[in-house]
N, C-alpha and C positions, 0 to 999 in steps of 0.2 A: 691335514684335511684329506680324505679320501678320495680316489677318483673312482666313477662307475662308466663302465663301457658305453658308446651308445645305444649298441644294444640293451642294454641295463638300463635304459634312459627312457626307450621309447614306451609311452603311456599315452591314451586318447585325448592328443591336444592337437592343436592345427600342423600339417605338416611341415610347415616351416622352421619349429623346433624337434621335429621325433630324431631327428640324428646326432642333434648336440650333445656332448658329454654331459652326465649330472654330477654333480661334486656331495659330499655327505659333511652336514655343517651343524654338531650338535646334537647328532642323532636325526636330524631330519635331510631328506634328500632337498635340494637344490639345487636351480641351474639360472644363468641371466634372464632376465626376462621383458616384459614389452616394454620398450623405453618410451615409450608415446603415448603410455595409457595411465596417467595420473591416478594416484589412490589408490586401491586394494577392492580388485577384480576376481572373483569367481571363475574357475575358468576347469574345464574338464579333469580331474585328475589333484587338483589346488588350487591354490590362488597368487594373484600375481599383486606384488608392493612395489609399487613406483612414486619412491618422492625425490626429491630437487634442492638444493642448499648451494649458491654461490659461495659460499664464504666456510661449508665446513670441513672441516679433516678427515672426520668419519661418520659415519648414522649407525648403529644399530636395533634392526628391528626388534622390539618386545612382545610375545604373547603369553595373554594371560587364560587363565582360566575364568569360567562367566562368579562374578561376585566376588573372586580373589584379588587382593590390592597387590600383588607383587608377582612379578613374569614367573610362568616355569619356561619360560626358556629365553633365551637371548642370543641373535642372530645378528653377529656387525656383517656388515655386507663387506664380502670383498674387495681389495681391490679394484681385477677384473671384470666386476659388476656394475662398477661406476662407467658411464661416456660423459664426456663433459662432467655438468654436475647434474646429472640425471645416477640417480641408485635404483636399480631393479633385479628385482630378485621374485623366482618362483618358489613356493614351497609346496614342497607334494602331501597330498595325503591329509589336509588339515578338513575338520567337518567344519563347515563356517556356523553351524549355528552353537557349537559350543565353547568357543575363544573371540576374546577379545582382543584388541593391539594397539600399542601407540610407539613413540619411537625417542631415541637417547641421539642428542647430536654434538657433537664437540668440537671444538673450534677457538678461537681469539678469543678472550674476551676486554673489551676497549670500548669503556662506552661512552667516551668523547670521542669515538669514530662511529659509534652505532652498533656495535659490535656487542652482542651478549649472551655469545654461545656459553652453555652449561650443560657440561654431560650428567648431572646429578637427576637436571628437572626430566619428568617423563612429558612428552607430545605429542598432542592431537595430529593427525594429519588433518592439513588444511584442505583437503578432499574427500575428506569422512563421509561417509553417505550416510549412520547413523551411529550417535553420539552416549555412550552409559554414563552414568555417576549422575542426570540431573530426570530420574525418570519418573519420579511422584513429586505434583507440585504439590509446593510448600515443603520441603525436608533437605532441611539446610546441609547445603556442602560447603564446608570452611575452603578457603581461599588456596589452601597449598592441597588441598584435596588432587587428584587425578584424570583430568580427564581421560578416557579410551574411546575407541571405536570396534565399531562391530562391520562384516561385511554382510553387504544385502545379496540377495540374490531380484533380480526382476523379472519375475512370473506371476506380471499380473496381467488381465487378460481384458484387453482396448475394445474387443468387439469393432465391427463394423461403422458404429455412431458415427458421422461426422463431426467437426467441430460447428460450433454457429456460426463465426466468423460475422458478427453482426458489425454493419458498415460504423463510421465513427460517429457519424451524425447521429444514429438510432440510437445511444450508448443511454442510457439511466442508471449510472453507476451508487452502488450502494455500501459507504464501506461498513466494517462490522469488525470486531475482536471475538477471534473464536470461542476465548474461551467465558467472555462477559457477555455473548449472545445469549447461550442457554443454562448455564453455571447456576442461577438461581432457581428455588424450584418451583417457581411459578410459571416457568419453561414447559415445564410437563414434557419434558423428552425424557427418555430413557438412558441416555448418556449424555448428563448434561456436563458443560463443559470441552468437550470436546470434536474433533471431527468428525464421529459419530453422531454426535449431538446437532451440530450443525445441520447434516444431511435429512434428518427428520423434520426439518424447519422449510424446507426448498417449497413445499406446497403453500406455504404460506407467505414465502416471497414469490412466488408465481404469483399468487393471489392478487398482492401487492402492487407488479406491474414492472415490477425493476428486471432488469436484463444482465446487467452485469455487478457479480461482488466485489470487492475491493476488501482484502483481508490484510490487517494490521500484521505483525511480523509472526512468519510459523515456521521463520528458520530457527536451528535450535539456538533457544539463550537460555540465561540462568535469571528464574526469576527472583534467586534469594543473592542475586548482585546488591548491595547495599542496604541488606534487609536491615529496617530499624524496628522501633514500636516506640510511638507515642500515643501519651495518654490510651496506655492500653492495648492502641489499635494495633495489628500487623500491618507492616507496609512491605511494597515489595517492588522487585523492578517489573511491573503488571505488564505495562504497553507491549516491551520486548524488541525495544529500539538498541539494543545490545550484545550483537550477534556473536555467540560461539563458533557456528560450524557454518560458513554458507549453503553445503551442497547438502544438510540433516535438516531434516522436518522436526519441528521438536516434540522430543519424544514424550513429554506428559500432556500434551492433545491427545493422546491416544486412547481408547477406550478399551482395549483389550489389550490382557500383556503376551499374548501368545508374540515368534517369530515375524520379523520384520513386518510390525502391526501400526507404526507411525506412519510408515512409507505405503503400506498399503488401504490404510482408512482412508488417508491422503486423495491417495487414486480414486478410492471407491467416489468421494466425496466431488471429487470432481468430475468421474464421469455421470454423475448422478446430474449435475447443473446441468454440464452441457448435453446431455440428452433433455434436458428441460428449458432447452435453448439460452441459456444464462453462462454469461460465462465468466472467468473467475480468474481476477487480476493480484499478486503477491504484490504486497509491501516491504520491496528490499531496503536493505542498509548497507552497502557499500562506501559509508561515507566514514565509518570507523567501525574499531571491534569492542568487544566486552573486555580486551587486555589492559584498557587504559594506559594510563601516564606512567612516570617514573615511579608510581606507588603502588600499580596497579597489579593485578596478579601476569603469571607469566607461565601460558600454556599450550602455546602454539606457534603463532608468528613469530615473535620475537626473540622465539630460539632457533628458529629457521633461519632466518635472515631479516633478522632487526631495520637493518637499517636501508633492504629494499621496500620492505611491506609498508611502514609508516613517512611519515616527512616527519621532517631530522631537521634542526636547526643547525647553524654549523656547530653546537657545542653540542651538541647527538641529544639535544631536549625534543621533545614533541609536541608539534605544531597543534591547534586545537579549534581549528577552524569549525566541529563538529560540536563544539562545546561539551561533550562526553570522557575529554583526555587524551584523546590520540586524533589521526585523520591517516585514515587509510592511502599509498601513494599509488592514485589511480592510474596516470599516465605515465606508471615504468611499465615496461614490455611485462616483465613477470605478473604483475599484479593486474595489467592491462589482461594477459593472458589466461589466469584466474578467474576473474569476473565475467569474459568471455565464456570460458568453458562452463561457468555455474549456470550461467543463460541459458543457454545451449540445453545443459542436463536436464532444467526444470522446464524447457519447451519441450523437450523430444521424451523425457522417463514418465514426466508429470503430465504433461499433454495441457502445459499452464497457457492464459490464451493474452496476459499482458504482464507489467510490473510497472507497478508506481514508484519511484526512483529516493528516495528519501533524501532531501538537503544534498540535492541532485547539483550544483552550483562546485558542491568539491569535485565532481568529477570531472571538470573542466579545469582545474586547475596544476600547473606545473609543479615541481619537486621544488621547489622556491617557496612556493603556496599562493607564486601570480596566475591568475586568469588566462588560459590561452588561448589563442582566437579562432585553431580549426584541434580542436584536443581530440589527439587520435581515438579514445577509447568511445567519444562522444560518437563520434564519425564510423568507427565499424559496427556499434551496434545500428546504426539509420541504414546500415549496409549490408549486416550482414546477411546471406541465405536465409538459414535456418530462422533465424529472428525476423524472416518476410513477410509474416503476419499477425504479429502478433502486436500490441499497443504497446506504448513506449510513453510515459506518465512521467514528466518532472517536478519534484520541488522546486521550486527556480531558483531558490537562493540557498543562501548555508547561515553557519553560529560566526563566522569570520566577517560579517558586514556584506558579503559578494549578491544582489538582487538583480537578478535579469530575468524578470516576468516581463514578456515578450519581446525579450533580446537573448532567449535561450540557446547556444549552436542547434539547429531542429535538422538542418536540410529536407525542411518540408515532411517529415518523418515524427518531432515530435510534437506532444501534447502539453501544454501546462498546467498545473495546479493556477489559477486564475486569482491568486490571492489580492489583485487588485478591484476585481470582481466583490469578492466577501466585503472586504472594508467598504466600498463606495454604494453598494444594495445597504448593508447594516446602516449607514447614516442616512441615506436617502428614505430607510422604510418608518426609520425612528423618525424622522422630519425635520432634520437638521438645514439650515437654509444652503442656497447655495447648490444642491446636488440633485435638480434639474437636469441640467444638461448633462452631469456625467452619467446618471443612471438610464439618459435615451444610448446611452454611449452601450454602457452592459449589458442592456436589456436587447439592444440591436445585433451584437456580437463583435463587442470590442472592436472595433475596426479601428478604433485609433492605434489601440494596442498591437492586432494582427492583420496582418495585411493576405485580402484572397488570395491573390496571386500566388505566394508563398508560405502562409501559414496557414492554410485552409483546415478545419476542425481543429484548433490549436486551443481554445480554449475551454480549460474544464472551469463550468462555472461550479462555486459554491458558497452557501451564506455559513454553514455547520459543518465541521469537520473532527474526528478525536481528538486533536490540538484545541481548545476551546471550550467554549460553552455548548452545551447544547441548544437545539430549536428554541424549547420550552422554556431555560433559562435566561436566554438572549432576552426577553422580552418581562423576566420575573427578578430579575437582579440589574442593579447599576453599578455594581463590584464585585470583583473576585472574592468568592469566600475559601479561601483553600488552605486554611487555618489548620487542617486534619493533615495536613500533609508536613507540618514540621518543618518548618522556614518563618513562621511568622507571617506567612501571608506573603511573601517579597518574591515567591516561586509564580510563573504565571504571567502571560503579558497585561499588561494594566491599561492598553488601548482596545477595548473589547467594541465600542459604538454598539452598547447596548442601553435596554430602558426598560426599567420596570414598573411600566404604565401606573406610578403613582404610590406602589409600595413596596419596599424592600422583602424577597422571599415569599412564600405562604400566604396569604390572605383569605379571609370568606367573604369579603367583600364581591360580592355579582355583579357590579359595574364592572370592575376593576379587573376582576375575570376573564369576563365578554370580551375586556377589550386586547387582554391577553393573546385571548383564542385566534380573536379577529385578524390581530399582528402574526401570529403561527401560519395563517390562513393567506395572510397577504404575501409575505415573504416567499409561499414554496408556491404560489399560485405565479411570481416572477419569475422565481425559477427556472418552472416548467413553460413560461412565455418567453423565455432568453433565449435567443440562439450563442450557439456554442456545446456543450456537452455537459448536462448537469447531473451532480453528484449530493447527495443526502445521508446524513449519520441517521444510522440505525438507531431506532426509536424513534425521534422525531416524528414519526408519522403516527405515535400514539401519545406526546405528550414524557415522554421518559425525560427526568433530570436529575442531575448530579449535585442540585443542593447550591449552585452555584458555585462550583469549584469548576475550575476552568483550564485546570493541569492534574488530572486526575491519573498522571502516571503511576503512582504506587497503590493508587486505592484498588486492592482484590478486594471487593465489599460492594454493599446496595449501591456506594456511590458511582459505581462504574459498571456496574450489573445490570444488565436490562429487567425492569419489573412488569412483567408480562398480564400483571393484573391491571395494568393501567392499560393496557388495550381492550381489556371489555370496558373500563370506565371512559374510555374515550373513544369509543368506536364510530362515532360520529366523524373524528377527526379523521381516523383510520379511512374510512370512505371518502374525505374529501382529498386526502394524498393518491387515494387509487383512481377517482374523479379524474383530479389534473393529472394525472399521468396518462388518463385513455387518449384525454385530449389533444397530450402533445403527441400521441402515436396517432390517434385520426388528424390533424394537420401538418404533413410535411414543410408547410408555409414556415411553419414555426424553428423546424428545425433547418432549414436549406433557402438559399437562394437556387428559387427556382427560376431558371434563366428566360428572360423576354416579357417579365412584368405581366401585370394584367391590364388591357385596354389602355389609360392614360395614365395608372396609377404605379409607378416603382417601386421597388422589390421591397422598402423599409421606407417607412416616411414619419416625422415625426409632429405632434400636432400638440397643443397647447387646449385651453376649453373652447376653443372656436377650431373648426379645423384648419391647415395648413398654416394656422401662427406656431411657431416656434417656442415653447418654455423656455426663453434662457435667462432671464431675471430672477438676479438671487431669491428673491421672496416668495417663486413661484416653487410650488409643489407635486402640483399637479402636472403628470405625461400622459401622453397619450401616442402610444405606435403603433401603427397600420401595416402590417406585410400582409403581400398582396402576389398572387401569381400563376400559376398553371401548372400543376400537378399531371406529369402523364398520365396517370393513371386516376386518378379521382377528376381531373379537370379542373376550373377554375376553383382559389380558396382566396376567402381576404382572413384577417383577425384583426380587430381594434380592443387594446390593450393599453385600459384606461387604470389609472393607480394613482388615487389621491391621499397624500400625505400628509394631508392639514388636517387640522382640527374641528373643521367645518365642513357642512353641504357645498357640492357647488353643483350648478347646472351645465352641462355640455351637452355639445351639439357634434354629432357625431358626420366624418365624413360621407358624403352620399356615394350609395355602393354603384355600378352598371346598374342598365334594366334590369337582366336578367337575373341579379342576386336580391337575398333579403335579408338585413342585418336579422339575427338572433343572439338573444341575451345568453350565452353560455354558465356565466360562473358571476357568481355576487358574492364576496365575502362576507358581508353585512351578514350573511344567512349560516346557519352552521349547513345547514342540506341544499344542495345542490338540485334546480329542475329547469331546463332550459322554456324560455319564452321566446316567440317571436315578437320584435318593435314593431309599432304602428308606424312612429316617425322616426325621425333624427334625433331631437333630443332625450335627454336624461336626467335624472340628480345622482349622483352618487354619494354615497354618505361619506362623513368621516373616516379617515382612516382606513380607506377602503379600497378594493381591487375590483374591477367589474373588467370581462372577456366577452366580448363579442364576434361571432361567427359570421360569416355566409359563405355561400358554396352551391 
């Protein structure tokens, strides 16, 4: 190996290396480089590669040419370039937009210790910022295929916009799959499918009323992970709960294939929300990777260091607490470390404003795969700086049995997916006896479950979410139809607390219909009258279903597609979603306890068909809740939020407001249109099946 002077060295890089010798490794110059700056850096003059191996011998760097499967060149790092097991290495002169790179690692191989280094396999770096080999959906890459990465450069340009930084309570979270938002062309975007495609769409969830998205997974995966075809159909891993690269946006969202065009539609796409006050939460998966089990392919982690990244049983099998094959080992310092910095990236490069935590329950758990009770990684994200405002979203539970829906570690920092919420709204709206008193419970804001003091805005309600049915189906299916998906139907939970008012699927029956709508109607009309923080699947508010398939993971097709022609057929509905959304933004009452009551009446009070009796008899159906309280800035508000789930009229008599207010009829579900009335008196009938909102103020 050559040596070059320092003078011979120095090039337009920070002055902290222009004096070090450069050494010549292969035809290309090189010298040590930033040992603290993980992944493959851009940096004046080249680029800097810094990765990490506990357990290997040697790394050598590969790069390739852009579309050639085999390096022109090959760089083992020396030595000298290693501290601890940090390897960094500069290389001069490289133009990042015409090579690609990944990395050869060798080491033990022991894999009843966890050990399964292989200098044969080539390696993603697990800091990749953006990922080749999977860049047009649908075009199968076989399993021993290659991943590479590419180096980004970030010049993309933030402007002055602020973020929204919208409080939690004001939150109307809406989530969406990028590419089954606009992918069908009844979309009428211009790039459907994609984060382009998306961005075109933003005036229409303006429109809507929704504030925040909630996007299903856009780190890179591979959607031809498990690709099968029955009966004809293509299936694919669609959802994208199968993460390749944490820190790569995946690259066939993208609409255009010019230079770092994932990474910066990305951007564009987001500053486009938050300039339109919306802001936009990722769907990570940290709870496992796309490497799978012992059968599974092996393209990154597990030649890095096998047996820090995953949990290991002691015979070096993998634990599968994730139900996907592996389970990522959150609480080692390395992988704790990892997750950290990925956060970190996607607040400060993305400018991302939350992250919904996916089967968030493994990340509390130790290298054993027991439960821990302050698990550091839980604890520095409620902590960390950079992470100071951004939303912080759990699954509460995992695929290993682990359910802590409001036993989450939060320190008053996180939120929950409220899956006790869904289940106990779905039976109380269907009219199952008995859930009276829990649904004063949901509808008031879990307080049984979250305590103010300490969990305050902790719960995200929802009745719909992509794990499930949809709105539309909830109420047109009494079983899973998920027969297209190649299991037999046995894929899928088979506790849904759905009803399909009388017929299975499809009908032209117009009772049967009506009474459908009615239940669509009643459902998000709770929703939006719940305190806690509610969340709604995209479509729903036009009526969109998947046929009732209720695990539509693999479906890339109408089953999972949004059909945008059912928003002019149902535009009715569409305005009664945008309705109760104005609503719960004109009554803070709804969303907050507003402290010090109004006049004699406390913050939440629950009433029966007569006021201040109590529903808590199995047989009763019928609630009725009251918030009531004083708005700094609007002044006094009440709401009486009456929701009868029997099969019959009944008559109630509503509580009597102060002098100074006058109850008004807000919202009757009975009605597909929405027109408020002022009451004469206290009483009412409300019909079957029905939700009636009463105002004053």
């Amino acid at each position: 190996m050559e040596r070059k002077t320092a003078e011979e060295a120095v090039v337009a890089l920070p002055r902290t290396i222009h004096l070090v010798p450069m050494d010549r490794l292969n035809g290309f110059d090189v010298r040590p480089g930033f040992y603290e700056i993980n992944g493959a850096t851009a940096i004046p003059g080249g680029v800097n590669f810094t990765v990490h191996s506990h357990g290997a011998e040697s790394i050598e760097l590969l790069l390739f040419r852009r579309t050639e499967t085999e390096p022109y060149a090959v760089l083992r790092f020396p030595p000298h370039y290693r501290i601890g097991n940090v390897y960094s290495m500069i290389v001069f002169k490289l133009n990042i937009e015409e090579f690609e790179y990944a990395y050869r690692v060798d080491g033990p191989y022991d894999p009843k210790k966890g050990l399964l280094f292989d200098k044969s396999k080539y390696l993603l770096d697990p800091y990749a910022r953006a990922v080749t080999g999977q860049s047009r959906w649908g075009v199968d890459q076989a399993w021993d295929a290659r991943y590479k990465a590419r180096v980004v450069k970030d010049d993309f340009e933030w402007g002055d916009a602020p973020r929204p930084l919208i409080p939690m309570e004001d939150l109307i979270i809406y989530e969406l799959h990028v590419r089954g938002f606009t992918i069908h062309e009844s979309s009428g975007v211009q790039h459907p499918g994609t984060f382009d495609g998306l961005r075109e769409k933003i005036p229409y969830l303006k429109a809507l009323g929704v504030n925040a998205v909630e996007l299903m997974p856009i780190f890179e995966f591979d959607e031809m992970q498990d690709y099968r075809e029955v009966d004809g159909e293509k299936l694919f891993n669609y959802w994208g709960y199968s993460t390749v690269s944490f820190f790569a946006p995946n690259t066939s969202y993208a609409a255009s294939t010019e230079y770092n065009r994932e990474g910066n539609e990305l951007k564009r796409l987001i500053q486009e929300f938050n300039r339109n006050g919306i802001e936009v939460y990722l769907d990570v998966v940290f709870n496992h990777t796309a490497e799978g089990n012992e059968q599974g392919p092996f393209f990154s982690f597990k030649g890095f260091d096998n047996n820090i990244y995953y949990l290991l049983t002691p015979e070096g099998k993998y634990y599968n607490f994730s139900g996907c094959g592996n389970t990522l080992n959150c609480n080692h310092p390395i992988v704790h470390q990892m997750i950290m910095d990925c956060l970190r990236y996607w607040v400060t490069t993305y400018r991302v404003n939350g992250f919904r935590f996916d089967l968030a329950s493994i990340l509390g758990r130790n290298e054993d795969g027991s439960p821990m009770n302050k698990p550091p990684l839980l604890q520095a994200m409620a902590f960390d700086p950079i992470l100071g405002d951004v939303k912080l979203i759990a699954e509460a539970w995992d695929a290993g049995g682990l359910y802590q829906v409001g036993t989450f570690p939060a320190w008053n920092r996180w939120a929950e997916w409220n899956g006790k919420y869904r289940d106990d709204m779905r039976r109380y709206i269907k009219g199952d006896g008995g859930m009276a008193a829990t649904a004063l419970q949901r509808i008031s804001g879990s307080t049984d479950i979250y305590k103010a003091e300490s969990r305050k805005n902790a719960s995200i309600n929802f009745i719909t979410c992509h794990d499930g049915f949809t709105l539309y189906d909830l109420f047109a299916y009494n079983q899973k139809h998920n027969e297209r998906n190649g299991w037999d139907n046995t894929d899928g939970a088979s506790d849904n607390y759905s009803w399909n008012c009388g017929v299975e699927g499809e009908t032209d029956d117009p009772e049967v219909n009506a009474l459908r709508r009615r239940m669509i109607r009643n459902a998000f009309a709770l929703l939006m009258c719940s305190r806690g923080i509610p969340m709604f699947l995209a479509g729903d508010e036009f009526c969109n279903t998947q046929f009732g398939n209720n695990n539509a993971y693999c479906q890339d097709n109408i089953t999972s597609w949004l059909d945008w022609r059912l928003l002019e057929k149902n535009q009715d509905m569409f305005r009664f979603f945008q309705y109760m959304i104005q609503l719960r933004k004109e009554f803070r009452i709804l969303r907050a306890n507003l402290s010090g009551g109004l006049y004699n009446f406390t913050d939440a009070s629950f009433h029966s068909t007569e006021p201040w009796q109590k529903p808590f008899q199995d047989h009763e159906r019928y609630v009725g809740v009251l918030f009531a309280g004083k708005d700094p800035e609007a002044g006094p508000q009440m709401v009486y939020v009456a929701s009868n789930a029997y099969w019959e009229p009944l008559k109630i008599r509503l509580p009597a407001p102060p002098p100074s207010l006058r109850w008004e009829l807000r919202v009757d579900t009975w009605q597909a249109e929405q027109a408020p009335r002022p009451m004469d008196g206290l009483e009412f009938t409300i019909g079957p099946r029905t939700v009636m909102v009463f105002t004053a103020k």
